[in-house]
C-alpha positions as CSV (number, residue, x, y, z in Angstrom):
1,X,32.6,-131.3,-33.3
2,X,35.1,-132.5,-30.8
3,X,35.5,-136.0,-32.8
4,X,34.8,-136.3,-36.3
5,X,32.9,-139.4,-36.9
6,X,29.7,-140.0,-38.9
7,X,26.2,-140.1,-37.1
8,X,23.2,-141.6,-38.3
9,X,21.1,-141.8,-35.3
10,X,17.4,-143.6,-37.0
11,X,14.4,-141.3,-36.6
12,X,12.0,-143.0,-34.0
13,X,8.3,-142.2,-33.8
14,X,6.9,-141.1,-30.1
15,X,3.1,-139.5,-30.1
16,X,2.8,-137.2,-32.4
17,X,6.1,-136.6,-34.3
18,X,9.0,-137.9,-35.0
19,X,12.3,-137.4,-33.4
20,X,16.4,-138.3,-33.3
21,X,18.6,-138.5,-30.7
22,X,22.4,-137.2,-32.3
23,X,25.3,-136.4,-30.2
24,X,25.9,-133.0,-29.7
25,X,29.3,-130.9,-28.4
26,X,28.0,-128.6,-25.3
27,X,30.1,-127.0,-22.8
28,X,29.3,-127.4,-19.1
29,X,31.2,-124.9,-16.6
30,X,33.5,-123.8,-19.3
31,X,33.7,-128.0,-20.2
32,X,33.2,-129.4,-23.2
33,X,30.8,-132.5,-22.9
34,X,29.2,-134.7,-25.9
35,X,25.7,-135.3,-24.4
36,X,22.8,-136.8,-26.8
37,X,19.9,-134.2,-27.7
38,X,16.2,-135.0,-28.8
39,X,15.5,-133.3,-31.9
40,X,12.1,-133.0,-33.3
41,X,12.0,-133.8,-36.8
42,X,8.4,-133.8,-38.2
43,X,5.0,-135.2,-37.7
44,X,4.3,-138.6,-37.0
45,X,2.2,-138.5,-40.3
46,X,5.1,-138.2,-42.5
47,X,6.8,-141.1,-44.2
48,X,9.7,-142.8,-43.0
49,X,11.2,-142.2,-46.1
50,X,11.1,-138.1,-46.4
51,X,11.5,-138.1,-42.5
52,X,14.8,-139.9,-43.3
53,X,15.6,-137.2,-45.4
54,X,15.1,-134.4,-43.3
55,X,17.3,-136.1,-40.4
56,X,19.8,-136.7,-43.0
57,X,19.6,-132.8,-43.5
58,X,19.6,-131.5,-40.3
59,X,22.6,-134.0,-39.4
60,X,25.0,-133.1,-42.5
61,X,26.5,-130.0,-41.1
62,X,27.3,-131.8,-38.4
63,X,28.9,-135.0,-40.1
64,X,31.1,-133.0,-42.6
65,X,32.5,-130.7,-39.7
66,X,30.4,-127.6,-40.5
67,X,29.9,-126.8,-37.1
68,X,33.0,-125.9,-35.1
69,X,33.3,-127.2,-31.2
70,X,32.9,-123.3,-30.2
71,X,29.5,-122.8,-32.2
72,X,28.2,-124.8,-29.2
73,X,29.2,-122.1,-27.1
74,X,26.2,-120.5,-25.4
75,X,25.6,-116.9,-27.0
76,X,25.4,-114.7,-23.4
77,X,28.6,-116.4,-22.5
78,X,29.9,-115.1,-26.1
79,X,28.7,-111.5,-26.0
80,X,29.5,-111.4,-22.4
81,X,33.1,-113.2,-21.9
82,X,34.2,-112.5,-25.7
83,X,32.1,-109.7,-27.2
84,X,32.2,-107.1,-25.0
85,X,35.6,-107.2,-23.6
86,X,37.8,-107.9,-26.7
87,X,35.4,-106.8,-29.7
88,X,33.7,-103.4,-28.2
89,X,37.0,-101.6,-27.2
90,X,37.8,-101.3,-30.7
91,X,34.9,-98.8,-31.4
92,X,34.0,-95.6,-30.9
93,X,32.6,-94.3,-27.8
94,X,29.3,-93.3,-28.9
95,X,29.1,-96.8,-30.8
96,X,29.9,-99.0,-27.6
97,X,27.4,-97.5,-25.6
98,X,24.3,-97.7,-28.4
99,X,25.9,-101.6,-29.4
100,X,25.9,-102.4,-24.9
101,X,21.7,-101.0,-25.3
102,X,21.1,-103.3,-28.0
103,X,22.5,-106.1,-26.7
104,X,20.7,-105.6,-23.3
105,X,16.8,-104.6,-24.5
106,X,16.6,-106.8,-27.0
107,X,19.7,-109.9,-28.2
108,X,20.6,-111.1,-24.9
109,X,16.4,-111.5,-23.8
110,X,15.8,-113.0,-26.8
111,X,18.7,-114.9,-27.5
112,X,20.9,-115.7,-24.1
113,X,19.6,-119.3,-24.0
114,X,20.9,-120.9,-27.2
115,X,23.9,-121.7,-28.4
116,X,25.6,-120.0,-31.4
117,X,24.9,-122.6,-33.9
118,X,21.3,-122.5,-33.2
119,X,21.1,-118.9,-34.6
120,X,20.0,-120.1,-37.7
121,X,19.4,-117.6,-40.7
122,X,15.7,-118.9,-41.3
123,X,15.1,-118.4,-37.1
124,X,17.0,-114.9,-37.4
125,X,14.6,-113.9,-40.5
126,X,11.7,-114.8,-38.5
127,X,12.7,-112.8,-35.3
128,X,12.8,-109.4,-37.7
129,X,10.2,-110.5,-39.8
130,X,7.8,-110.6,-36.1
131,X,9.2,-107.5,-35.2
132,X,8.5,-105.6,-38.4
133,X,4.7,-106.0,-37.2
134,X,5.5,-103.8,-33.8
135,X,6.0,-100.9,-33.2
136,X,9.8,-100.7,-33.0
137,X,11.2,-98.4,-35.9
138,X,12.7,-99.3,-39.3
139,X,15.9,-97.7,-37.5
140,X,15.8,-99.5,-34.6
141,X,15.2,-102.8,-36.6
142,X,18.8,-101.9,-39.0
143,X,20.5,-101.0,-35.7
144,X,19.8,-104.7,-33.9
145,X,20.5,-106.2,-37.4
146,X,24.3,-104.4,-37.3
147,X,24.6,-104.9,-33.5
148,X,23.2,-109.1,-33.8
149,X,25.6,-108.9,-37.7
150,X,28.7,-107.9,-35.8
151,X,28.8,-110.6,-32.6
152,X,27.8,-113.4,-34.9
153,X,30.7,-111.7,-37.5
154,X,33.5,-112.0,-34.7
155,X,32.4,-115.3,-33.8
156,X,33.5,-116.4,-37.9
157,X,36.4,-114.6,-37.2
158,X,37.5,-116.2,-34.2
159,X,36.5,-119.5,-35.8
160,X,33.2,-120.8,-33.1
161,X,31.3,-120.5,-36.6
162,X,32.0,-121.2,-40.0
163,X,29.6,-118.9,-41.5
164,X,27.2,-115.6,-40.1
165,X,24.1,-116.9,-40.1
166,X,22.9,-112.8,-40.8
167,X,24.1,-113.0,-44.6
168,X,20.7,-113.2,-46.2
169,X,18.4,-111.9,-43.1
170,X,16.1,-109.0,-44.7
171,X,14.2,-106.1,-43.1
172,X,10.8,-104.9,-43.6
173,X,10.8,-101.9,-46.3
174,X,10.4,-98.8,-44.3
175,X,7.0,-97.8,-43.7
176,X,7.8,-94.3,-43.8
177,X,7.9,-94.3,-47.6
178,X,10.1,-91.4,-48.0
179,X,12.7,-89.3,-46.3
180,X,11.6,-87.2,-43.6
181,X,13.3,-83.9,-43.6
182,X,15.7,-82.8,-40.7
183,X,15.0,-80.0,-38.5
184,X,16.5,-76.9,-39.1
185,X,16.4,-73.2,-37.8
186,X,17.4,-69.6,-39.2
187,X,20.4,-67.9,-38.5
188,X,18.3,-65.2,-36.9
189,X,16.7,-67.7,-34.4
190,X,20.1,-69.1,-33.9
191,X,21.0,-65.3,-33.0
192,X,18.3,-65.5,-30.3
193,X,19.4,-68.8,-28.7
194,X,23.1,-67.6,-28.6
195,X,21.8,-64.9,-26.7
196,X,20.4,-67.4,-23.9
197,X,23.3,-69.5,-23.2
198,X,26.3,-68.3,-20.8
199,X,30.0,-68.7,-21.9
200,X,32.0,-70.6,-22.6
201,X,29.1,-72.6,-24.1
202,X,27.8,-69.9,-25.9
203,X,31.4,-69.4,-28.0
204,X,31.8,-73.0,-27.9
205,X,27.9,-73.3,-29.5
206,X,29.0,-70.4,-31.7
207,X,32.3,-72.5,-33.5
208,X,30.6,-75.7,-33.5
209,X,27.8,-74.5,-36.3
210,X,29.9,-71.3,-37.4
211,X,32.9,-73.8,-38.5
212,X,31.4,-77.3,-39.1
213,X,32.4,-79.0,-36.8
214,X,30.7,-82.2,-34.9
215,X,30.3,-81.7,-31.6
216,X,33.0,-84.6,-31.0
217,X,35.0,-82.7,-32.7
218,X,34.9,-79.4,-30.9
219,X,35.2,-81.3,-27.6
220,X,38.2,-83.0,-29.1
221,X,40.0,-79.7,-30.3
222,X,43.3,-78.3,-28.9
223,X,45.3,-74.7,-29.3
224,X,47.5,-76.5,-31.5
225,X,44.6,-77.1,-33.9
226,X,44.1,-73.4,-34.4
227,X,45.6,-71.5,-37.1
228,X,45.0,-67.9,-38.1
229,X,42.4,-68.9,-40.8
230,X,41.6,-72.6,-40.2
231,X,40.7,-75.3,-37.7
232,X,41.8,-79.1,-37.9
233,X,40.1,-81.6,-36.9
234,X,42.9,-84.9,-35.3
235,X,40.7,-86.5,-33.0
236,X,37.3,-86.5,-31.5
237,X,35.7,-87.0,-28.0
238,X,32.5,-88.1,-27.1
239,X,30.5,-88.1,-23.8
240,X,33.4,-86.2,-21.6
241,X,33.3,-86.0,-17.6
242,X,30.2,-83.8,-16.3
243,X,30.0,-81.8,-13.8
244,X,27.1,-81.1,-11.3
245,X,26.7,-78.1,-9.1
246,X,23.1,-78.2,-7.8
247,X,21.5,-75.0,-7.4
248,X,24.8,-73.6,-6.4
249,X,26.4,-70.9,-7.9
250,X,30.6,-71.4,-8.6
251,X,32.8,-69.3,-10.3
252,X,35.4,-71.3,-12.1
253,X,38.2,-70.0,-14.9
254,X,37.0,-70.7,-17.8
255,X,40.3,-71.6,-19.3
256,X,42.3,-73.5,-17.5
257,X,45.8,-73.5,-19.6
258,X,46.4,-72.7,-22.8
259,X,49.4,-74.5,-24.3
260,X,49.5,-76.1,-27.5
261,X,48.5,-79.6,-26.7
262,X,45.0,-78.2,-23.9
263,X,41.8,-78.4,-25.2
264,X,40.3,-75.1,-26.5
265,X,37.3,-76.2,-24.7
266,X,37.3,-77.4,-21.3
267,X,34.6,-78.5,-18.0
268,X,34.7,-75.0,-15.9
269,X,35.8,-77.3,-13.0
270,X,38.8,-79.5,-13.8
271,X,39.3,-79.1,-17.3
272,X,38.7,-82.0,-19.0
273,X,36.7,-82.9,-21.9
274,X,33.2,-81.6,-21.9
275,X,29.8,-84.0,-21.8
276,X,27.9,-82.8,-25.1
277,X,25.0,-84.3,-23.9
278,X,25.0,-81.7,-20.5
279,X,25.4,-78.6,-23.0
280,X,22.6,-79.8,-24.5
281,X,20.1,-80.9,-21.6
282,X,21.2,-77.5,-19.6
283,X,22.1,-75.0,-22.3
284,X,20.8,-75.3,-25.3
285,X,17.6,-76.7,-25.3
286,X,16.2,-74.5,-22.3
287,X,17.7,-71.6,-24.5
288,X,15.8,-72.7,-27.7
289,X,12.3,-72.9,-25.4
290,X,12.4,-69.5,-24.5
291,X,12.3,-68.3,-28.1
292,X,9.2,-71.1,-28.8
293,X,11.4,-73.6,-30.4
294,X,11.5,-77.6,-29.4
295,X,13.5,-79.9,-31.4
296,X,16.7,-77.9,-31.4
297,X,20.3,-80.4,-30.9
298,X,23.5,-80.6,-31.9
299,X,22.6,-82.6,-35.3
300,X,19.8,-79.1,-36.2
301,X,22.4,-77.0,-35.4
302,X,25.1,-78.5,-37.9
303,X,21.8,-79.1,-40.3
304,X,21.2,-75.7,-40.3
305,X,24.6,-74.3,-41.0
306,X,24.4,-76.8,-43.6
307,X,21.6,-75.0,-45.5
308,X,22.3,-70.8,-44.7
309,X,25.6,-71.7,-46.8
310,X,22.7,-73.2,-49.3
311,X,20.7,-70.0,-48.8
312,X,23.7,-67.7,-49.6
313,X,24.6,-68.8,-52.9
314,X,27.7,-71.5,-51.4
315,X,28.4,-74.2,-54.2
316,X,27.5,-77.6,-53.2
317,X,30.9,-78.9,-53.5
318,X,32.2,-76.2,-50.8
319,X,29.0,-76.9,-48.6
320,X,30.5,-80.8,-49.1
321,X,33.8,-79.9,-47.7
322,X,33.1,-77.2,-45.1
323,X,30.4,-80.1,-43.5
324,X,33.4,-82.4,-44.4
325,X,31.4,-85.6,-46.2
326,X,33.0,-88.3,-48.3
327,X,29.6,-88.2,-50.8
328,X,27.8,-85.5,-52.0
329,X,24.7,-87.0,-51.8
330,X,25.1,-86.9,-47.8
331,X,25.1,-83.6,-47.7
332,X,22.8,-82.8,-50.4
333,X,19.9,-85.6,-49.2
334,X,20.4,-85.4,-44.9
335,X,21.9,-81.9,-44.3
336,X,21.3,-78.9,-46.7
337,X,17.4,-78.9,-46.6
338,X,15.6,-77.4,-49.6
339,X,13.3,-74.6,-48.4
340,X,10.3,-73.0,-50.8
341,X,12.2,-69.5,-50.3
342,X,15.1,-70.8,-52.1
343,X,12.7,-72.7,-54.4
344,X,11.1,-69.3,-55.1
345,X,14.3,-67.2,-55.7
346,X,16.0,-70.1,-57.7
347,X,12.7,-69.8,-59.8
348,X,12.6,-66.0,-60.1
349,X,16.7,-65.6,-61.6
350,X,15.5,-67.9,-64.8
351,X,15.5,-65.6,-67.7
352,X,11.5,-66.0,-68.7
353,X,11.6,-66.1,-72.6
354,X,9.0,-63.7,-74.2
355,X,5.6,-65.8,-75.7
356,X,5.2,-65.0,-79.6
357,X,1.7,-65.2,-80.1
């Protein structure tokens, strides 16, 4: 508060309820102000007595300085002034964009008009509690939770709140029930869609699922990566600079220069980092159609390569670090799929004992 003094405003009763008038810090064109707020504190069938407690309640945060003068900060002006400018930078490319959608469809709608201490954990439990009966997903629902989790986060770090009111805030259990298997495809229909796609996307398709490597990190990878029997992986790239020809047709080189520190992989145009997204949209998908087959992406393609090393015999802790994962259980739950003609043959190598009758 901006002065620390104790308030004990007495609970009045008007028409139906009962109400208290406190002081409360607000800022006014980036101004702080003390103005006096009505606050509705029960029925006007409730005792004087209990309703004294509850004002005593809703007034002790207040009175022994739990509320800082920046939780009366209003939350758009947060997000938008504070946020997004000095907390967003700091993550990753793909993460800023999905944290800016959040915040747009659903937290700033929702929340823009209140203040930072009046995200309460009780009103934050009921906002995901309502929207466990829609028809959002139980992804969607932990995405928002992170997102909501990491403004309210930075505003305890840079001291507007003394505590995240999102500590304690539960989602719905998953009405899925159990874990939905990814999408994968053979080798020999990953033959066919190689055959589809022009070059250099088809060699660039071909070391993405052939090596490992995320599409982030292909983008990202330079000469000076390459070695005779190995690739490494120092930085990744995400969303690159597209380019657009129409119905066109232009011939560009497809590698632009080749010294240590280029990218192996570069836009036909100008050379600069490619857009996964427009290999994807242009290439690969439309190449995947052809041969009958929908749901092919980047994340089935490295899902896939995943489970042919399975199908060949590969030990799990080799599939672990060809895919790269810090557990096992990543790769043995999300990306090597269990298929019934591995079932099968795992089943047909047991040594079958002979019944004595």
């Amino acid at each position: 508060m901006a002065r620390r003094r104790f308030q004990h405003p007495k609970p009045f009763r008007e028409g139906a309820y009962w109400w208290t008038k406190p002081w409360i810090d607000v800022f006014v064109d980036g101004k702080l102000q003390r103005k006096r707020k009505r606050i509705k504190l029960a029925p006007a069938t409730m005792k004087e007595r209990e309703v004294l407690k509850i004002a005593d309640e809703y007034l002790r945060p207040m009175n022994q300085s739990l509320q800082s003068i920046g939780s009366a900060t209003n939350f758009t002006t947060y997000v938008n002034d504070t946020y997004i400018p000095v907390v967003l930078p700091l993550m990753a490319t793909s993460t800023r964009i999905r944290y800016q959608g959040v915040i747009n469809n659903y937290l700033l709608p929702t929340f823009g008009n209140l203040c930072l201490r009046d995200l309460g954990t009780l009103q934050l439990q009921r906002y995901f509690s309502t929207m466990a009966k829609g028809k959002l997903s139980h992804e969607s629902q932990d995405k928002i939770k992170d997102v909501l989790s990491s403004i309210l986060g930075s505003a305890v770090r840079y001291q507007l709140l003394v505590k995240n009111p999102m500590e304690g805030v539960q989602l719905a259990p998953s009405r899925m029930g159990k874990r939905v298997a990814k999408p994968n495809i053979t080798s020999e229909q990953f033959d066919e869609i190689l055959s589809e796609i022009p070059e250099p996307y088809a060699t660039m398709v071909y070391v993405a699922v052939y090596s490992g490597l995320r599409v982030s990190e292909l983008i990202g990878l330079r000469w000076n990566d390459v070695g005779e029997d190995c690739l490494m992986v120092d930085e990744r790239y995400h969303r690159g600079v597209s380019v657009r020809a129409g119905t066109a047709v232009r011939k560009y080189k497809a590698v632009k220069s080749d010294a240590p520190n280029d990218l192996v992989f570069q836009s036909v145009k100008d050379g600069k980092p490619m857009r996964d997204n427009n290999i994807l949209s242009r290439f690969i998908k439309p190449a995947a159609r052809k041969i009958g087959l929908g749901f092919v992406n980047w994340r089935c393609l490295r899902t896939s390569y995943g489970t042919w090393l399975k199908r060949h015999g590969a030990d799990m802790k080799d599939i672990q670090g060809q895919m790269r994962h810090s557990r096992i259980s990543t790769t043995m739950d999300i990306y090597v799929q269990d298929i019934p003609e591995s079932r099968r043959r795992a089943v047909e190598k047991l040594p079958i004992p002979t019944m004595v009758q």
